[in-house]
Backbone atoms as SQL, in Angstrom:
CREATE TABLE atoms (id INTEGER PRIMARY KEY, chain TEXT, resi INTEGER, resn TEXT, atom TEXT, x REAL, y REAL, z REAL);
INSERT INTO atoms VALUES
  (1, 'A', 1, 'UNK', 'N', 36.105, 0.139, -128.155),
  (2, 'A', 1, 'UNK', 'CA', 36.368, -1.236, -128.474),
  (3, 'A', 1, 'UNK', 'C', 35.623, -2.116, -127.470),
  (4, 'A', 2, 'UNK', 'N', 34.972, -2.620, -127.769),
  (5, 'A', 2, 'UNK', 'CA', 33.874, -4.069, -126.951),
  (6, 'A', 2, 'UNK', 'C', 35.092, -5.369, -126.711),
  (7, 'A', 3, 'UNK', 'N', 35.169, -5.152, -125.381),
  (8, 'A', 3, 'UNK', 'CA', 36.268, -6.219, -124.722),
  (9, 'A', 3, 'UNK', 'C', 34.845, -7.163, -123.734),
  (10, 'A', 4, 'UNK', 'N', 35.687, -8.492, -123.362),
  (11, 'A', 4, 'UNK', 'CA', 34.602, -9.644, -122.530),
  (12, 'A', 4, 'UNK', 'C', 34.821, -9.070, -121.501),
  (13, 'A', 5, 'UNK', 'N', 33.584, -9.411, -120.860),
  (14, 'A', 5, 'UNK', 'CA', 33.826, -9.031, -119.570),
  (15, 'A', 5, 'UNK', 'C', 34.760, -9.857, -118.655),
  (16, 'A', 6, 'UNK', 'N', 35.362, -10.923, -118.915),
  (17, 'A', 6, 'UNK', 'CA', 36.351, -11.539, -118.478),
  (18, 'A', 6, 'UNK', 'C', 37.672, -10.839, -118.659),
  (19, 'A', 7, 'UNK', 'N', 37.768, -10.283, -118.993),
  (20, 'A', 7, 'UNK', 'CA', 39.186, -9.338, -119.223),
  (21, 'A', 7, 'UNK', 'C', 39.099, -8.479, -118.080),
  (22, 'A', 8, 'UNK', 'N', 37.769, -7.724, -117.856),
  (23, 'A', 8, 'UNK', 'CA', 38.071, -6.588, -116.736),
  (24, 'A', 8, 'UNK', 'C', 37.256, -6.585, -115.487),
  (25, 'A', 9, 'UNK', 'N', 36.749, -8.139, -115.789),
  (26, 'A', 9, 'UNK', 'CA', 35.599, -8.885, -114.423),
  (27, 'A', 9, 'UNK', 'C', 36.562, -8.488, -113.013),
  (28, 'A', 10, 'UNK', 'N', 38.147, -8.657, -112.947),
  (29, 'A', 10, 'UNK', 'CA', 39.158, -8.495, -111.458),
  (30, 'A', 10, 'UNK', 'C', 38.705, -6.745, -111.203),
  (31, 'A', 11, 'UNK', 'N', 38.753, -5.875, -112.120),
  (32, 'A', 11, 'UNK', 'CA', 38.233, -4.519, -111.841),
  (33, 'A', 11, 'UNK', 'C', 37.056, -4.540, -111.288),
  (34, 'A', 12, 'UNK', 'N', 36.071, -5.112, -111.677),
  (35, 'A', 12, 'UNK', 'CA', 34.342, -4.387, -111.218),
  (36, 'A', 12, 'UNK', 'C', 34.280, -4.634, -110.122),
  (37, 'A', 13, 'UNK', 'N', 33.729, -3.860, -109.043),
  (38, 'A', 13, 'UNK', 'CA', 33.041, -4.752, -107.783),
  (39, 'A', 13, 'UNK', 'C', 31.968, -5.437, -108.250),
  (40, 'A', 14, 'UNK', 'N', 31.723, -6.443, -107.711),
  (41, 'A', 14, 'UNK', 'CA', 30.205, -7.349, -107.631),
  (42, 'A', 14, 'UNK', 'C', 29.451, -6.580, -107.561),
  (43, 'A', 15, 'UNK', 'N', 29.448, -5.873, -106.660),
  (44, 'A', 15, 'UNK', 'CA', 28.121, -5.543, -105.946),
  (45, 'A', 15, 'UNK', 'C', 27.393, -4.271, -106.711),
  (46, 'A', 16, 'UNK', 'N', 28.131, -3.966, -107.737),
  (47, 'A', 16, 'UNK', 'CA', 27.481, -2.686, -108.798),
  (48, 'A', 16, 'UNK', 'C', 26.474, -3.446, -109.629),
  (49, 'A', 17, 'UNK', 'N', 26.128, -4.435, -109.866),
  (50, 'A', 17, 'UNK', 'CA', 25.210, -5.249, -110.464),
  (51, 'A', 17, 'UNK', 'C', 24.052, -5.730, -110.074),
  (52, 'A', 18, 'UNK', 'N', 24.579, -5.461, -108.589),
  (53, 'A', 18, 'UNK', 'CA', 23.586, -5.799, -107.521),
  (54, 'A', 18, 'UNK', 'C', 22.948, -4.710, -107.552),
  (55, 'A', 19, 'UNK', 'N', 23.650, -3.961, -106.939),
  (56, 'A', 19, 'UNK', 'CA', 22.632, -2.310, -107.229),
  (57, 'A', 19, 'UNK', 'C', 22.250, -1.513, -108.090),
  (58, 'A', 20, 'UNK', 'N', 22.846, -1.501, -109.480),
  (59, 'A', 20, 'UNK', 'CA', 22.217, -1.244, -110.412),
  (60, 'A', 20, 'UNK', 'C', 20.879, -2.217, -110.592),
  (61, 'A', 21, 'UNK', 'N', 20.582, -3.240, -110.570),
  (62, 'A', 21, 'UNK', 'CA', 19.574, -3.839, -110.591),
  (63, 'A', 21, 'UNK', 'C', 18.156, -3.747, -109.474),
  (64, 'A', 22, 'UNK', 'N', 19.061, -3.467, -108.565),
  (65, 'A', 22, 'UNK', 'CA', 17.810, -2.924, -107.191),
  (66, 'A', 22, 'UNK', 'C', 17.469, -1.470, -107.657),
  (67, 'A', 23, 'UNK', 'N', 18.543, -0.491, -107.721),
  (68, 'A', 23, 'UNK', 'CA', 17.863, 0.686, -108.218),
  (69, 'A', 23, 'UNK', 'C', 16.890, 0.769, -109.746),
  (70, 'A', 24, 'UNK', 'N', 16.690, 0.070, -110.581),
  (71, 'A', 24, 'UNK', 'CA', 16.227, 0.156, -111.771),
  (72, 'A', 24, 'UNK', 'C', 15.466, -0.894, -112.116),
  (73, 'A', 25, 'UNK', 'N', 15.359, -1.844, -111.581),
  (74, 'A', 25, 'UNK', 'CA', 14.265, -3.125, -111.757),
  (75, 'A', 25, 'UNK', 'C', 14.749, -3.542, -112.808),
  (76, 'A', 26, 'UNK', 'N', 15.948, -3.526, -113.248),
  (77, 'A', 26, 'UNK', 'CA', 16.370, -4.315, -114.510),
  (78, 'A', 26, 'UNK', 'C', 17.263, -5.305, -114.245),
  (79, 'A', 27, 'UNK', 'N', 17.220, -6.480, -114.479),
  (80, 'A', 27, 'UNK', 'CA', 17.278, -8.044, -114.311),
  (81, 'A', 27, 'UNK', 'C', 19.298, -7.795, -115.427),
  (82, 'A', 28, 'UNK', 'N', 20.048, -7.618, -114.172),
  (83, 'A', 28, 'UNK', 'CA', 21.348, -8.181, -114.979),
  (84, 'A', 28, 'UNK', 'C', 21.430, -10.009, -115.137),
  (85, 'A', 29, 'UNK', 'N', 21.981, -9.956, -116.693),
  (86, 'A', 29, 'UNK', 'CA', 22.602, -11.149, -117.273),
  (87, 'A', 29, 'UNK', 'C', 24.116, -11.013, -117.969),
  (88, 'A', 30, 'UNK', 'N', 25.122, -11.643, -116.885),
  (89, 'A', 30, 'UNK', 'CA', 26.231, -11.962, -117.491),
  (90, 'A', 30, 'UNK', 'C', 26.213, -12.072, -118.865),
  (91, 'A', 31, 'UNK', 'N', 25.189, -12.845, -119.466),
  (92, 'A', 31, 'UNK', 'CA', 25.667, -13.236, -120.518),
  (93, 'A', 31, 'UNK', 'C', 25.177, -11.796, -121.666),
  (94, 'A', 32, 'UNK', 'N', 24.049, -10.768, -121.588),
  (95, 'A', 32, 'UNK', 'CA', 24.023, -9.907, -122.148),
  (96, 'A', 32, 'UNK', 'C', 24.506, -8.845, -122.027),
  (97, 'A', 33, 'UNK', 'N', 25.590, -8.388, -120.922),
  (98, 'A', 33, 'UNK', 'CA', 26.063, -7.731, -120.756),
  (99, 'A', 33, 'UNK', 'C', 27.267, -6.980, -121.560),
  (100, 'A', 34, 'UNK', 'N', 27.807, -5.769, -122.151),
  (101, 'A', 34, 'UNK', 'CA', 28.444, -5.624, -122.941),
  (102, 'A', 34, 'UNK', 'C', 29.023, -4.493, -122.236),
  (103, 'A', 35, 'UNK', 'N', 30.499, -4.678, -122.448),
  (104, 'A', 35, 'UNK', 'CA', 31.762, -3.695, -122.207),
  (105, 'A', 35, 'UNK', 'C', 32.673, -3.544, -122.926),
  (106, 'A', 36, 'UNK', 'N', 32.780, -1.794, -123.076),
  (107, 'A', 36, 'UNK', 'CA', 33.528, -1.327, -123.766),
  (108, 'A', 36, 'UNK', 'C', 34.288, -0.343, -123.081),
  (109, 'A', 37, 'UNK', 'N', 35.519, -0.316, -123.993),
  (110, 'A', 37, 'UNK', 'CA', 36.484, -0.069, -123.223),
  (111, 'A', 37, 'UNK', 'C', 37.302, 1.423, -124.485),
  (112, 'A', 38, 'UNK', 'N', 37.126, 2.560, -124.063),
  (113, 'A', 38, 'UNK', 'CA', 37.604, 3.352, -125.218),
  (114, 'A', 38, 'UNK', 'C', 37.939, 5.005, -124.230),
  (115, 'A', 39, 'UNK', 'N', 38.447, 5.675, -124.874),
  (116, 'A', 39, 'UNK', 'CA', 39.249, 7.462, -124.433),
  (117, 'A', 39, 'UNK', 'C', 39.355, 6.951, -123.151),
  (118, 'A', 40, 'UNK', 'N', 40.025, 5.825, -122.485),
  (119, 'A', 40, 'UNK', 'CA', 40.857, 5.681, -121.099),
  (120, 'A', 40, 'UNK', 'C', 39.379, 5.421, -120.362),
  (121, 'A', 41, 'UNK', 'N', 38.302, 4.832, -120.698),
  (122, 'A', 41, 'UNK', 'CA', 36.717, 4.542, -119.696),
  (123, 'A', 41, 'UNK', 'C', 36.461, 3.547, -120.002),
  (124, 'A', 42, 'UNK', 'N', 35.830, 2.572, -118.826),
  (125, 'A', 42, 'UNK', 'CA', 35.527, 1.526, -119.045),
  (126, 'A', 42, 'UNK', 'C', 33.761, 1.606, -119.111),
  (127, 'A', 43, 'UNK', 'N', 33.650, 1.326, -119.578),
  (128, 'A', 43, 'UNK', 'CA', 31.763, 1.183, -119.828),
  (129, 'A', 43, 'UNK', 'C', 30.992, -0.104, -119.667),
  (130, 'A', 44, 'UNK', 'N', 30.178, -0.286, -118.633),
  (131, 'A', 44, 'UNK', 'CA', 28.939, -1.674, -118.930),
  (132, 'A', 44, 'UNK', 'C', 27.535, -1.214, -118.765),
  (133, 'A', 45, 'UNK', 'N', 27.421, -1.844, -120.522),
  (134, 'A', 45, 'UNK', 'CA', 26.069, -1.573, -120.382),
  (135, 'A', 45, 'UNK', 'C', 25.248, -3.253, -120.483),
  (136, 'A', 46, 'UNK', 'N', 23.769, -2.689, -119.734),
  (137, 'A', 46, 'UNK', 'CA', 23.007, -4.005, -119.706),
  (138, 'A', 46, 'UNK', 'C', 22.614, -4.708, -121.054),
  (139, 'A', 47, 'UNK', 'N', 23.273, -4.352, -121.782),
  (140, 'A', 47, 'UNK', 'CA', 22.924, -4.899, -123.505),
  (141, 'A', 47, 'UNK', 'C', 23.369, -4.671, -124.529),
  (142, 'A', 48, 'UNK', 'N', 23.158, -4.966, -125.499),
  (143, 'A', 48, 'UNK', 'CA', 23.871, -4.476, -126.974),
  (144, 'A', 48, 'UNK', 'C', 23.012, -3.336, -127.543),
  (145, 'A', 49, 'UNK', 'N', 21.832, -3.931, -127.189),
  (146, 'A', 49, 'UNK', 'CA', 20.643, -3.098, -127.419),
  (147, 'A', 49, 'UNK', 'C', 20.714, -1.342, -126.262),
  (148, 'A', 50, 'UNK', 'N', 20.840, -1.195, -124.962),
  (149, 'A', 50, 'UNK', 'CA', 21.304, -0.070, -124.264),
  (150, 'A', 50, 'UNK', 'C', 22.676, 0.418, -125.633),
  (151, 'A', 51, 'UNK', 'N', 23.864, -0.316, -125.502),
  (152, 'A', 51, 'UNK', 'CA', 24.479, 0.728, -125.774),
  (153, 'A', 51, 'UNK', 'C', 24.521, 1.112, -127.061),
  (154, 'A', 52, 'UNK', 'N', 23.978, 0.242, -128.284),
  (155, 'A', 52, 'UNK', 'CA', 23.909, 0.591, -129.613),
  (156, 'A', 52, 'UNK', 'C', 22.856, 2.236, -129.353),
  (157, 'A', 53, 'UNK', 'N', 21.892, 2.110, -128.067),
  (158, 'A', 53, 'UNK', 'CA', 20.866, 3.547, -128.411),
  (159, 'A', 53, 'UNK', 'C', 21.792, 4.435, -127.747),
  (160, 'A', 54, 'UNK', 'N', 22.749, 4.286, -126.820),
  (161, 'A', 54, 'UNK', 'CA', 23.396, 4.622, -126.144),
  (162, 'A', 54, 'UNK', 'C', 22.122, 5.115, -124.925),
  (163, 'A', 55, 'UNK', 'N', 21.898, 4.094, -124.727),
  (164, 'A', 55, 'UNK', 'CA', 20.792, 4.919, -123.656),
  (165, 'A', 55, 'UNK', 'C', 20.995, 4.706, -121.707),
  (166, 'A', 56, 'UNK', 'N', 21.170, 5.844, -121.452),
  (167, 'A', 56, 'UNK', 'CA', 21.833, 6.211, -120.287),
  (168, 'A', 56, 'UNK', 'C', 20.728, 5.299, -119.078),
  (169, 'A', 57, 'UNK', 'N', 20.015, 4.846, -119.064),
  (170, 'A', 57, 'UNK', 'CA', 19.141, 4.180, -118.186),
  (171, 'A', 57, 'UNK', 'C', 19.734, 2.707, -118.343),
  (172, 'A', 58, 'UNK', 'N', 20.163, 2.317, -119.266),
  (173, 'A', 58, 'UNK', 'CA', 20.721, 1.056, -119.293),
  (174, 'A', 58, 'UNK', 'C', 22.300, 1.021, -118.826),
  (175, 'A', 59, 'UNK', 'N', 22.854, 1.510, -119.205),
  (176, 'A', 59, 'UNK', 'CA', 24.477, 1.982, -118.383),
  (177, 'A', 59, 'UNK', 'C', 24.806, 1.819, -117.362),
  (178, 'A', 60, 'UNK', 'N', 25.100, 0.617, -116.786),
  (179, 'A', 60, 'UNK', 'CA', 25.629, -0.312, -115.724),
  (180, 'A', 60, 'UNK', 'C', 26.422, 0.729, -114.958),
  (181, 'A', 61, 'UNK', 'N', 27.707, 0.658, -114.956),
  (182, 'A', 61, 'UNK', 'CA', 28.432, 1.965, -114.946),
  (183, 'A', 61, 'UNK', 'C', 29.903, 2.304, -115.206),
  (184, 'A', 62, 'UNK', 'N', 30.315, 3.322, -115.432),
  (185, 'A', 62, 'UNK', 'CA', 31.317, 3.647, -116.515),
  (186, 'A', 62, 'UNK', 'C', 32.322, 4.551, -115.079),
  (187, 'A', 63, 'UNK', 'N', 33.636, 3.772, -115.635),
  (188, 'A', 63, 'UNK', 'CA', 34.450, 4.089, -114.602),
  (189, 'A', 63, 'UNK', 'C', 35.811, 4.349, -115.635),
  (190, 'A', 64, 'UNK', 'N', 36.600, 5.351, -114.790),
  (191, 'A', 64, 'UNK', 'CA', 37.845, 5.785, -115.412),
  (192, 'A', 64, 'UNK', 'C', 38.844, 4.880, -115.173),
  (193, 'A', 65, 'UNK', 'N', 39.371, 4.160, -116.278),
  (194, 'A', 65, 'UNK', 'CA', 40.384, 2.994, -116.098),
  (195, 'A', 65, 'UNK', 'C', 41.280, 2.847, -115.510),
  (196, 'A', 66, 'UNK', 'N', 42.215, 4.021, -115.488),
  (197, 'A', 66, 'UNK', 'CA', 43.141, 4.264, -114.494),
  (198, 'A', 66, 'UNK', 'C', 42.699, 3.946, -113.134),
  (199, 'A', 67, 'UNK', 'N', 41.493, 5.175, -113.028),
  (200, 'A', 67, 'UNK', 'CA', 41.423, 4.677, -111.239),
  (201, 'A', 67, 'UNK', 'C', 40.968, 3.241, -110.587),
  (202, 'A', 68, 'UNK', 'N', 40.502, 2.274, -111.922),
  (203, 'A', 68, 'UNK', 'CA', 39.902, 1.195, -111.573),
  (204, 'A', 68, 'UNK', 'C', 41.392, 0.536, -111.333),
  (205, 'A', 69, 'UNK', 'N', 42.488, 0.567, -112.066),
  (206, 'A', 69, 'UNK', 'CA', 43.890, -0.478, -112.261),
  (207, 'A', 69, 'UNK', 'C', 44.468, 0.372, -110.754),
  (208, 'A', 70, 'UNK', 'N', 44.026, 1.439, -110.150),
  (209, 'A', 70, 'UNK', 'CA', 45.154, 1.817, -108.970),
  (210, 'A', 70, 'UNK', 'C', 46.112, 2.583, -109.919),
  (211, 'A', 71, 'UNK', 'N', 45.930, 3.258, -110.922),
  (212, 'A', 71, 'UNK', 'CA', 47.163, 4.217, -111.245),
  (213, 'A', 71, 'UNK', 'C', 46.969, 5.213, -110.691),
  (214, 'A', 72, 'UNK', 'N', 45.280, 5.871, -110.587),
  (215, 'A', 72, 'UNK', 'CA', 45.397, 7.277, -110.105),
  (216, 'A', 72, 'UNK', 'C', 45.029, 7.197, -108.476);
């Protein structure tokens, strides 16, 4: 399910955007950014376009929900 990133913006660190972008030369935009949220993982990818190919070079990064909320 594709949730805003305003719903789970208090989870992410900042600074994964930062470095995904230094490691990969790819230019993050808030506004193209897309997260989904499905089997208990949170997913951001740099586009609609990354995750419709599902293509793993674009994949911001995908974290287990629980451990992001402090359950586990």
């Amino acid at each position: 399910m594709i949730v805003t990133y305003e719903e789970i913006q208090h989870l992410i660190p900042k600074y994964v955007f930062n470095e995904y972008g230094q490691l990969t030369g790819n230019f993050v935009s808030g506004k193209d950014i897309v997260c989904v949220s499905e089997n208990g993982r949170i997913k951001i990818w740099l586009n609609r376009e990354g995750m419709d190919a599902n293509d793993p070079e674009r994949l911001i990064c995908d974290y287990d929900r629980d451990v992001l909320e402090g359950v586990k």
